[in-house]
NULUMDO-404796 format. One record per residue (C-alpha): residue in three letters; x, y, z. Coordinates in Angstrom, 1 decimal, always signed. Each point is the difference from the previous one (the first is absolute). Layout:
+------+--------+--------+--------+
| code |     px |     py |     pz |
+------+--------+--------+--------+
|  Ala |      X |      Y |      Z |
...
+------+--------+--------+--------+
This chain:
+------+--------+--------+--------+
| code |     px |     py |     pz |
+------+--------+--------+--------+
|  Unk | +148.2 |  +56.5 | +131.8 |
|  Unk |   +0.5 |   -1.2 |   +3.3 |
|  Unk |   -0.1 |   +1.9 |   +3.2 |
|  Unk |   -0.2 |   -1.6 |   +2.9 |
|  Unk |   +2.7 |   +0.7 |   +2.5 |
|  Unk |   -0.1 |   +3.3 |   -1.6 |
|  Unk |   +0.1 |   +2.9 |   +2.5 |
|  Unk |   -3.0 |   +2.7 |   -0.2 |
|  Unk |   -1.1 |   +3.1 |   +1.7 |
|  Unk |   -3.6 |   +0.6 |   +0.5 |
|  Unk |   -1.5 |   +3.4 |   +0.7 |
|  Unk |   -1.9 |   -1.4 |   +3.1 |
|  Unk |   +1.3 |   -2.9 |   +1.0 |
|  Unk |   +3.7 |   +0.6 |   +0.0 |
|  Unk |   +2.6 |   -2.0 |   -1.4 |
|  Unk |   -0.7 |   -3.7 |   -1.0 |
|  Unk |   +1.0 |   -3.2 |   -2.3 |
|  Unk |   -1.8 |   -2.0 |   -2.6 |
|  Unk |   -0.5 |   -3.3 |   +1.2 |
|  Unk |   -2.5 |   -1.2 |   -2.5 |
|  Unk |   -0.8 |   +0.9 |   -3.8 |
|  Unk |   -2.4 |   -0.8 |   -2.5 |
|  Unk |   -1.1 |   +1.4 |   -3.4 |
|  Unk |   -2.1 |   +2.5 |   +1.5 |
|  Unk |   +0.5 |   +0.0 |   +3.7 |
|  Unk |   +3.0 |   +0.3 |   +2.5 |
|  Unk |   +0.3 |   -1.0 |   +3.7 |
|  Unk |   +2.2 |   +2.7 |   +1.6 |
|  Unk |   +1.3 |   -0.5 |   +4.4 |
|  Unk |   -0.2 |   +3.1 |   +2.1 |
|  Unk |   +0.8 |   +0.4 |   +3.6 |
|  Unk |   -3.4 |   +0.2 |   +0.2 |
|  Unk |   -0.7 |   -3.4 |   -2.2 |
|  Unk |   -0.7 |   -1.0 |   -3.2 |
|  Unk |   -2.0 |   +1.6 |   -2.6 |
|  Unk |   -1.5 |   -0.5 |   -3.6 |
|  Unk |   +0.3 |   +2.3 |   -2.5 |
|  Unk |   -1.2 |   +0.4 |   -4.2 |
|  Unk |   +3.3 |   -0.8 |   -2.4 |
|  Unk |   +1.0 |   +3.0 |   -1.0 |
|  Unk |   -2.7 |   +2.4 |   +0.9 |
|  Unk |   +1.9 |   +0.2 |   +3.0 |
|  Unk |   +3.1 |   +1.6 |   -1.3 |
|  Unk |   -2.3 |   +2.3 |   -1.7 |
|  Unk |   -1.0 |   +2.0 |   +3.3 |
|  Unk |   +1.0 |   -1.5 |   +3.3 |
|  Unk |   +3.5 |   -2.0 |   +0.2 |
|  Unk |   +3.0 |   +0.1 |   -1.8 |
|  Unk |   +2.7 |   -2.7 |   +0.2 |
|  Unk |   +3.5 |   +0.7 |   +1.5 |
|  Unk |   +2.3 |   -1.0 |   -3.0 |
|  Unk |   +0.1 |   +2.3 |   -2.4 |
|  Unk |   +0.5 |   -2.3 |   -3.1 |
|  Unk |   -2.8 |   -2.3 |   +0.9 |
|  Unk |   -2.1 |   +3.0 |   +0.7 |
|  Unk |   +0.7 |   +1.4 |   -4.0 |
|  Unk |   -1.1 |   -3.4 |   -0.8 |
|  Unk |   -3.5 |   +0.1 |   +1.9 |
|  Unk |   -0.3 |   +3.6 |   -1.2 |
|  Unk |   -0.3 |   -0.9 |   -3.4 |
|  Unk |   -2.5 |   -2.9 |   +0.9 |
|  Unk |   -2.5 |   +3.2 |   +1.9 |
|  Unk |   +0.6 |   +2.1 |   -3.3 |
|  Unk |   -1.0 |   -3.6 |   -2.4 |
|  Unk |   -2.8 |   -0.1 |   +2.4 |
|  Unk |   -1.0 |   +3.9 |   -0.3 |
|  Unk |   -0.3 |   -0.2 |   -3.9 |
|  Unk |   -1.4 |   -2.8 |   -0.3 |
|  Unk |   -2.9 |   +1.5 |   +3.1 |
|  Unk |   -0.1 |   +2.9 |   -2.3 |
|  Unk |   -0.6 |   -2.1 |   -3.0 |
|  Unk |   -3.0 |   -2.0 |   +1.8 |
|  Unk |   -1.6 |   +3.7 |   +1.4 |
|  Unk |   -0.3 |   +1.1 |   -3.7 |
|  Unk |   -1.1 |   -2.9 |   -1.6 |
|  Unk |   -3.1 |   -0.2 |   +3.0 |
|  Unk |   +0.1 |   +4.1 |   -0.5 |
|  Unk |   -0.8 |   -1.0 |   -3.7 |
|  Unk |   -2.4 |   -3.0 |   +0.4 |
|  Unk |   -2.1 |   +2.3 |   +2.5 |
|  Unk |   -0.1 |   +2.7 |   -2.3 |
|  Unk |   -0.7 |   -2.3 |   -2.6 |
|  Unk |   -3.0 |   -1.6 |   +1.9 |
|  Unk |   -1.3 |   +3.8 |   +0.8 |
|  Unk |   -0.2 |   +0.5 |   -3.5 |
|  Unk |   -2.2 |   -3.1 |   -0.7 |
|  Unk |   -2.1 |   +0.6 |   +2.7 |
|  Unk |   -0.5 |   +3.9 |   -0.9 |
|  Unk |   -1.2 |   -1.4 |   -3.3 |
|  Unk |   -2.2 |   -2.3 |   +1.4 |
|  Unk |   -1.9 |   +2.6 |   +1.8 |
|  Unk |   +0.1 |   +2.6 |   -3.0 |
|  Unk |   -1.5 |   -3.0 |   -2.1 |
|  Unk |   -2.8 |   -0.5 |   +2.5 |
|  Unk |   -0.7 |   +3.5 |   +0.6 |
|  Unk |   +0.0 |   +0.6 |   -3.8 |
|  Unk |   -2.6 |   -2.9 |   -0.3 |
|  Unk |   -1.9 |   +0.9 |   +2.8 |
|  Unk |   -0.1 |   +4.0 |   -0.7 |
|  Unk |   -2.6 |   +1.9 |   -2.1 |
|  Unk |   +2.3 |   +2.8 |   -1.6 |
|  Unk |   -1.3 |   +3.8 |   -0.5 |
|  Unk |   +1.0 |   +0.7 |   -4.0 |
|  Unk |   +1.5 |   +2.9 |   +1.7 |
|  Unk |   +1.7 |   -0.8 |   +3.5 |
|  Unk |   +3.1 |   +2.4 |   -0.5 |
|  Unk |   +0.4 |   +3.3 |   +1.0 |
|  Unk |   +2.1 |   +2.5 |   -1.7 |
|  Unk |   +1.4 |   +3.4 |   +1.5 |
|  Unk |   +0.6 |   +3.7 |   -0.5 |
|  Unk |   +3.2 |   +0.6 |   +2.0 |
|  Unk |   +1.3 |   +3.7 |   +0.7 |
|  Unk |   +3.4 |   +0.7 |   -1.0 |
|  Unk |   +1.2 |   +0.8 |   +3.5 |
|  Unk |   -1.1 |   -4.0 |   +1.1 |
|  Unk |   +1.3 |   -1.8 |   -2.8 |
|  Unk |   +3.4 |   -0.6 |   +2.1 |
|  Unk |   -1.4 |   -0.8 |   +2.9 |
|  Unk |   -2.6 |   -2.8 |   -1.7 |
|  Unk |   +2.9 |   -1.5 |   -1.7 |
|  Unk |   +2.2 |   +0.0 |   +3.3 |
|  Unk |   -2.3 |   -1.9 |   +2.4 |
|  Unk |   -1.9 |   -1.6 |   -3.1 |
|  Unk |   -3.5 |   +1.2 |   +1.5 |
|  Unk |   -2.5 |   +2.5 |   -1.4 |
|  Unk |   -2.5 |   +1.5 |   +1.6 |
|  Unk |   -4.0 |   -0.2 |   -0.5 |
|  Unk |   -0.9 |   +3.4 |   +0.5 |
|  Unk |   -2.5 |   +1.2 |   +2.8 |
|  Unk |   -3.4 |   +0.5 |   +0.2 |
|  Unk |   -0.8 |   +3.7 |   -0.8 |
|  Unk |   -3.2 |   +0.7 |   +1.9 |
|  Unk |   -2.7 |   -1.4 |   +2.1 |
|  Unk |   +0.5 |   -1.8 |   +3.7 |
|  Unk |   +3.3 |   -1.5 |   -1.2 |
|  Unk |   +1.2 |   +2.6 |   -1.8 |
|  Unk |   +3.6 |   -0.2 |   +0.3 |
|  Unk |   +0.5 |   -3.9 |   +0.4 |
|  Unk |   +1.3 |   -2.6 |   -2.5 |
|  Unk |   -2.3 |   -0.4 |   -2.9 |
|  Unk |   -1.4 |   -3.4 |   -0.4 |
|  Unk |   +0.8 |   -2.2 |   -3.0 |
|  Unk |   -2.4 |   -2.7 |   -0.3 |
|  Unk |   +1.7 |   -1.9 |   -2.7 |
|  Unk |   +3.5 |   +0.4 |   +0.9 |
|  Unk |   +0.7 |   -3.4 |   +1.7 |
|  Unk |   +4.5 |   -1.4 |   +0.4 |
|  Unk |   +0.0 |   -1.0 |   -3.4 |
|  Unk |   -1.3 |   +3.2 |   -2.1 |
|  Unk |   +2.8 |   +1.7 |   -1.9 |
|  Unk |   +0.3 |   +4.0 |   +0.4 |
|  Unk |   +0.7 |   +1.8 |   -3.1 |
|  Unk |   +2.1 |   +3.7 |   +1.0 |
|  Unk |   -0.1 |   +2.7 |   -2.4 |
|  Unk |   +0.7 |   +3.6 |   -0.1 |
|  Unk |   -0.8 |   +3.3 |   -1.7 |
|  Unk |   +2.4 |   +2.6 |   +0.5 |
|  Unk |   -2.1 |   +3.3 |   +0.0 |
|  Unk |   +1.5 |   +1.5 |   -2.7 |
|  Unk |   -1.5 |   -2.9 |   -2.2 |
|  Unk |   -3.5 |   -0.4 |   -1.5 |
|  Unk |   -1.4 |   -3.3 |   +1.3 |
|  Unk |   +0.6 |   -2.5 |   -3.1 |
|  Unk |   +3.9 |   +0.4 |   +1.3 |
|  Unk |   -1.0 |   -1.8 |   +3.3 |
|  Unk |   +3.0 |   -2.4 |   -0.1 |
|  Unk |   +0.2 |   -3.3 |   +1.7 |
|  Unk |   +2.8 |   -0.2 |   +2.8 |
|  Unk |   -0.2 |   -3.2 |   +1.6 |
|  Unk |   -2.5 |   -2.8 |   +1.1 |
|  Unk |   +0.0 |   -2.7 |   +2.7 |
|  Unk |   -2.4 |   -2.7 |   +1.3 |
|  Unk |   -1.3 |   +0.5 |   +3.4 |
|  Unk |   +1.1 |   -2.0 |   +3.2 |
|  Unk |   -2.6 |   +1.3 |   +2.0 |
|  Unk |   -0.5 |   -2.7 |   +2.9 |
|  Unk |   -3.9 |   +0.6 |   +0.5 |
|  Unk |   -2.2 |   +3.5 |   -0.2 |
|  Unk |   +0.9 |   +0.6 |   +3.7 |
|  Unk |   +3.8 |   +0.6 |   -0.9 |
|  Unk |   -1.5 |   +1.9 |   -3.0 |
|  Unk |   -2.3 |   +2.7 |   +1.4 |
|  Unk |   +2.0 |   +0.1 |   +3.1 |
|  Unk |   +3.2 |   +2.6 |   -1.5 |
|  Unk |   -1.9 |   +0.8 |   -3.5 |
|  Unk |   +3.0 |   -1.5 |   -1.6 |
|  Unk |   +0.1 |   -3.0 |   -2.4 |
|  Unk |   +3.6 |   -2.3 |   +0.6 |
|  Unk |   +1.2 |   -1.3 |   -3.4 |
|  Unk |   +1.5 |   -3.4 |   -0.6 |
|  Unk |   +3.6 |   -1.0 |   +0.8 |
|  Unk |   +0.6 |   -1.3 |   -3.5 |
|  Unk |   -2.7 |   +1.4 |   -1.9 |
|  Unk |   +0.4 |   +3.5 |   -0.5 |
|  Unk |   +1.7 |   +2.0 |   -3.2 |
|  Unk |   +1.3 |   +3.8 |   +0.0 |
|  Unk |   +0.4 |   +1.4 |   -2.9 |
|  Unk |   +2.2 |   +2.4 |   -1.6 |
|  Unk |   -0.9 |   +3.3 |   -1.4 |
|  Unk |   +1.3 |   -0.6 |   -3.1 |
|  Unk |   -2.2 |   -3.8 |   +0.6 |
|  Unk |   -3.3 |   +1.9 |   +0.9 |
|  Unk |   +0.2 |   +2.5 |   -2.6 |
|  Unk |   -0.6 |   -2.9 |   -2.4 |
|  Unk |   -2.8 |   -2.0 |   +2.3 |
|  Unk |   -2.9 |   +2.9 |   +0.4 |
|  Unk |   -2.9 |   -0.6 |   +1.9 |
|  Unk |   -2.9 |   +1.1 |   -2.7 |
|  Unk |   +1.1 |   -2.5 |   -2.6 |
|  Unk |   -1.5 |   -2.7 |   +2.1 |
|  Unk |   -2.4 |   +2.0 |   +2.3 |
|  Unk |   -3.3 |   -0.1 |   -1.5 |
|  Unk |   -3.3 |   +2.2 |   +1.2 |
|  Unk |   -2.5 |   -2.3 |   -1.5 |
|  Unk |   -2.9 |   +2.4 |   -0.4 |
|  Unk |   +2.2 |   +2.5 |   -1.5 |
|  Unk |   +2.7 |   -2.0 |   -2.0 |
|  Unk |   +1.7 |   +3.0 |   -1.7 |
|  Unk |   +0.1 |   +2.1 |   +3.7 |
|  Unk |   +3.5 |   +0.8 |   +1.8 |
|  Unk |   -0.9 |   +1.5 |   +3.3 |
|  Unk |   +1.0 |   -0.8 |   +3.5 |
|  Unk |   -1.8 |   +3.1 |   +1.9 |
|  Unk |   +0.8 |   -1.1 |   +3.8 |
|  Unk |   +0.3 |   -2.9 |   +2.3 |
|  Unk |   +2.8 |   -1.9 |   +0.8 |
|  Unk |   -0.8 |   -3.5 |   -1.3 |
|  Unk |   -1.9 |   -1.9 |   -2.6 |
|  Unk |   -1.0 |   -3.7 |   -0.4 |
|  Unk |   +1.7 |   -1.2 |   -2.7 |
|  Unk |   -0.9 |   -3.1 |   -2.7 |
|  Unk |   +2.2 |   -3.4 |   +0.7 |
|  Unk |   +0.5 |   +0.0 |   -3.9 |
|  Unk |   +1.3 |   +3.3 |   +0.1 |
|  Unk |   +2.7 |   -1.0 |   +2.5 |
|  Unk |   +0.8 |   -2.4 |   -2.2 |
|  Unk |   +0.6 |   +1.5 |   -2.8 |
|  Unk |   +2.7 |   +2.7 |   +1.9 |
|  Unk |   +1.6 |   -3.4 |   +1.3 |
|  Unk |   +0.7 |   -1.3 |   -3.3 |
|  Unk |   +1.0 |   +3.5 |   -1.6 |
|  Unk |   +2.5 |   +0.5 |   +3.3 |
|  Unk |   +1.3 |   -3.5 |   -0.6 |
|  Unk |   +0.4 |   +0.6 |   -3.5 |
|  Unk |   +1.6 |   +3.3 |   +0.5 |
|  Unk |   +2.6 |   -1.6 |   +2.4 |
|  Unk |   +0.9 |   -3.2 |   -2.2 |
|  Unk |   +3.3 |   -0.6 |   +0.4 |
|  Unk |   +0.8 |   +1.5 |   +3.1 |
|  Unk |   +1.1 |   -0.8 |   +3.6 |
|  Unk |   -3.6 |   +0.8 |   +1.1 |
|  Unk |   -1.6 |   -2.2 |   -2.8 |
|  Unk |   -0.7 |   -2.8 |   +2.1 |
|  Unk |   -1.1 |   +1.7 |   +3.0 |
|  Unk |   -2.9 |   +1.7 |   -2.4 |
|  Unk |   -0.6 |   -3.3 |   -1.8 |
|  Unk |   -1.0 |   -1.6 |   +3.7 |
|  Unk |   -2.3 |   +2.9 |   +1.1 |
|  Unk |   -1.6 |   -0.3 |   -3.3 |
|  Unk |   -0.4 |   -3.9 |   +0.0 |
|  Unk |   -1.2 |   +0.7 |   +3.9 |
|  Unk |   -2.9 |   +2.3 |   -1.1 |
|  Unk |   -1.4 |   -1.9 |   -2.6 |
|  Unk |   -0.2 |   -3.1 |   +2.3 |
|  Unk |   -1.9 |   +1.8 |   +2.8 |
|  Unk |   -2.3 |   +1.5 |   -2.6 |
|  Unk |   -0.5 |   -3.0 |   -2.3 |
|  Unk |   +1.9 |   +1.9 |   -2.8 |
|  Unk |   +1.0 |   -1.5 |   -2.9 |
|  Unk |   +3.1 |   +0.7 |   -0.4 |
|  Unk |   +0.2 |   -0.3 |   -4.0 |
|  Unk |   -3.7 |   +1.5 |   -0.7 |
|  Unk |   +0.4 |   +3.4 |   +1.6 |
|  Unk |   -1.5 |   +2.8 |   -3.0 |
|  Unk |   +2.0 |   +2.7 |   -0.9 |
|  Unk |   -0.6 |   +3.4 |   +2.1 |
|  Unk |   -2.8 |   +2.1 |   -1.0 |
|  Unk |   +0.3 |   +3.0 |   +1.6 |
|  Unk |   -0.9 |   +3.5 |   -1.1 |
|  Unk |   +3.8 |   +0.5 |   -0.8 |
|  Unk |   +0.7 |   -3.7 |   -2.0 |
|  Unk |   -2.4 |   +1.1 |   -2.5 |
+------+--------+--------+--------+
């Protein structure tokens, strides 16, 4: 397409004409002299050219050169994302090789009914406070919560006997160090890693079919506190009953990654997790 002669107007510098042209450059005299500007960014923003038929020409040049922008920002958008990813599992590798893992790093949690929207709203559950003593009233300390532990969430409504305590939802922590931890009492959950569950879900997923008190195998009881550490294995076995309870569904995949996720950062096989033995699977 050639231009030159063609007449332009350009939002500073007035009217002018196109004296040179290249593939991606044109020369364009103003009264003020003559200036260089990037084929067809140009048109794009600052300077439209007087004809009208030539300038429906050049238009469709910016909107070629828009898409095909567009095209390049999504295919860096992916390669970054792409290159996140790797590096994200480079790190979880060597933090996998490098930490010593507790048998039983989780936590799981005895929400009220009158929180459970809340939790599941800004995806954060708090740690309870301390009940006595000089910080009586502050965030209570987990010493083996660290940004990778999963929270378990379960509830008894009061008008059940304890071996109905239902499981409602669980999520691996994105805590960024204790600090951001103890500082608000809450813990954040994942972006991606997280699952609610239905009632109809949790009423088949209870808590004391996997829970285990291991001096009293046969015992049911959850007098008081707001959270328990809770065994890596047992987390895993909820995982692989939620993912087999959602086969076939929208939220199948989503489950299957959370699962795959834990067992890494536990060192979790994956195809040698026991069935539950919990008071209730017996």
């Amino acid at each position: 397409m050639n231009l030159i002669n063609e007449k332009v107007i350009h939002d500073t510098f007035g009217e002018g004409s196109i004296v040179d042209q290249s593939k991606d450059y044109l020369e364009v005299n103003f009264k003020s002299g003559s200036k260089r500007f990037v084929f067809p960014d140009v048109f794009a923003n600052y300077m439209s050219l007087v004809d009208g038929e030539i300038a429906n020409l050049v238009n469709k040049e910016v909107d070629k050169m828009k898409k095909e922008r567009k095209k390049e920002a999504l295919q860096l958008e992916r390669e970054q994302k792409i290159e996140e990813e790797r590096r994200d599992i480079l790190r979880r590798e060597r933090s996998i090789k490098n930490k010593k893992i507790h048998l039983a790093s989780q936590s799981v949690f005895w929400c009220q009914q009158d929180e459970i929207e809340d939790i599941f709203t800004k995806w954060a559950v708090s740690v309870g406070t301390i009940k006595s003593g000089k910080r009586k009233g502050q965030p209570r300390r987990l010493a083996r919560i660290d940004r990778n532990s999963a929270c378990l969430l379960t509830v008894r409504p009061d008008d059940n006997s304890e071996k109905n305590r239902r499981i409602i939802g669980a999520f691996i922590s994105d805590i960024g160090s204790d600090d951001d931890l103890f500082k608000d009492g809450y813990i954040p959950a994942h972006s991606q890693h997280r699952i609610h569950l239905s009632e109809e879900e949790s009423e088949k997923i209870l808590f004391w079919n996997y829970y285990l008190n291991k001096r009293d195998p046969d015992r049911i009881v959850w007098k008081s506190g707001r959270q328990r550490y809770f065994d890596n294995i047992w987390m895993a076995q909820i995982l692989r009953d939620i993912l087999e309870l959602r086969k076939d569904s929208e939220e199948e995949k989503d489950v299957q990654l959370f699962f795959e996720y834990f067992c890494q950062i536990n060192s979790i096989n994956m195809d040698e997790i026991p069935e539950a033995n919990g008071p209730l699977s017996k």
